[in-house]
N, C-alpha and C positions, 0 to 999 in steps of 0.2 A: 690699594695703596697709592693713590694719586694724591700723594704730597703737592702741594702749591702753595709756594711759600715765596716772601721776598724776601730773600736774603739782604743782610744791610749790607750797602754801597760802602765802596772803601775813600771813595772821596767823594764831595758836592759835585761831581760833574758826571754820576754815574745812574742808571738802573738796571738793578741783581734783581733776577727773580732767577728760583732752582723749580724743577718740577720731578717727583718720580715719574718715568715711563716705564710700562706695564711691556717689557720685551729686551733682546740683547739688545748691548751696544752698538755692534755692527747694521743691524736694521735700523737702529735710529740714525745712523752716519747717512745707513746708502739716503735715506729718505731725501739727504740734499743734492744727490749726485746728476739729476736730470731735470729738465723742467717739467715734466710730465709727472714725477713724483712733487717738486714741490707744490706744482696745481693742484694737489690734490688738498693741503693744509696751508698753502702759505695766504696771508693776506687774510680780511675779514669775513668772518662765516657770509656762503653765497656767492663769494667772489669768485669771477674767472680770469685766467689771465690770459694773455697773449705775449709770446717768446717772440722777441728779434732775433735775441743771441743768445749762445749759452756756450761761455766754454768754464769747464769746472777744473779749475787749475791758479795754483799762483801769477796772477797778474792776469787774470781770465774775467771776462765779464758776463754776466746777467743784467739784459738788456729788455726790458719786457714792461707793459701795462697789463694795471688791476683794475680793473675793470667791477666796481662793487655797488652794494646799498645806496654809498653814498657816493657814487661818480666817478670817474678816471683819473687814475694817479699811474704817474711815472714810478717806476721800480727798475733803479739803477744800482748794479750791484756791483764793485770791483773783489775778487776774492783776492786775500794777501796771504793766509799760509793756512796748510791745506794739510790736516797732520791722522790720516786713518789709524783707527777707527774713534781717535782720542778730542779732537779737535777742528775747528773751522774758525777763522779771522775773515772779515767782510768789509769791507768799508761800504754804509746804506747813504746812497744819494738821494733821499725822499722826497726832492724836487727834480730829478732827473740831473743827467750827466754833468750840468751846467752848476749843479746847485755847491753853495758859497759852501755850507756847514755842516757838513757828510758825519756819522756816526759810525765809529769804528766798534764790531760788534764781534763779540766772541762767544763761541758756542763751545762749553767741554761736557764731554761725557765721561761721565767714570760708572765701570762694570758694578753694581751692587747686588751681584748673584745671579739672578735670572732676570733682573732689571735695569734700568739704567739711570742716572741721575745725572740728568740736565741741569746746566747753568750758563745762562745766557746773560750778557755783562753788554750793554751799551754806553760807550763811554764817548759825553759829546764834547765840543771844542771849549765851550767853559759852563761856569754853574747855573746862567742866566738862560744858554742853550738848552740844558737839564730841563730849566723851572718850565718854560714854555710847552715844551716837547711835556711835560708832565699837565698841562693847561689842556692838552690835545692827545690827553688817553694813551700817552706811551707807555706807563704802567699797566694797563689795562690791557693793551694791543701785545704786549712782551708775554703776558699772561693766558693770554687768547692763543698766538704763537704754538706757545709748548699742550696748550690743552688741545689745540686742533691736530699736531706734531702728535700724541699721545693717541688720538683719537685712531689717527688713521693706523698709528705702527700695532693698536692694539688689532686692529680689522684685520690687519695681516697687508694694508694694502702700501705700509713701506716700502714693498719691495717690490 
């Protein structure tokens, strides 16, 4: 039952994609809780990372390089509201700390019995931010996200 699906965007300046996960809620939640679980799925298949900082908390940052296929990227992360086992708010610096035009990104899960149904919402600063960020596989990469996410929580090694 691994749904993968884009959901349509509620305005031009967004990308929905929902995914079924094969597991509870709660293990899909902890999955974000450490950096050593999210090394496990975050970033592009093969990629490792490297943790500066990690505090997981409102106004808490993830601080850290991806290190992948295609090179070194900064992965700056402020978390903004932190709602167990239902939700996660992020704002992604995909240029690091410094960078102009951050995406505020929202993860919910809702319980659908022995599963759990992700939906992950990228909402950038305008439409033209969107088209770009879509020029450079952020549909692709949102999609990649929940199927590596799914991957691991199905291994059992969310937790």
């Amino acid at each position: 039952m691994a749904l993968d699906a884009s959901a349509p965007a509620a305005t031009d300046r967004e990308i929905v994609v929902t995914r079924i996960i094969e597991g509870p809620r709660r293990i899909v939640f902890d999955a974000f809780t450490d950096p050593e679980r999210l090394g496990r799925w975050w970033g592009p298949t093969g990629a490792a990372i490297t943790t500066r900082s990690f505090d997981f908390r409102p106004g808490g940052v993830w601080d850290a390089t991806i290190k992948g296929p295609q090179g070194e990227f900064p992965n700056y992360v402020v978390w903004k509201e932190i709602t167990p086992p239902e939700r996660i708010v992020w704002m992604y610096y995909g240029m690091g700390k410094d960078d102009p035009n951050p995406v505020e990104t929202t993860l919910t899960l809702a319980a659908r019995g022995d599963v759990t149904e992700a939906t992950l919402r990228l909402m950038f600063g305008s439409k033209e931010a969107r088209e770009t960020a879509l020029k450079y596989h952020a549909l692709a990469g949102a999609k990649l996200t929940l199927e590596r996410l799914a991957a691991v929580v199905a291994q059992g090694k969310g937790q």
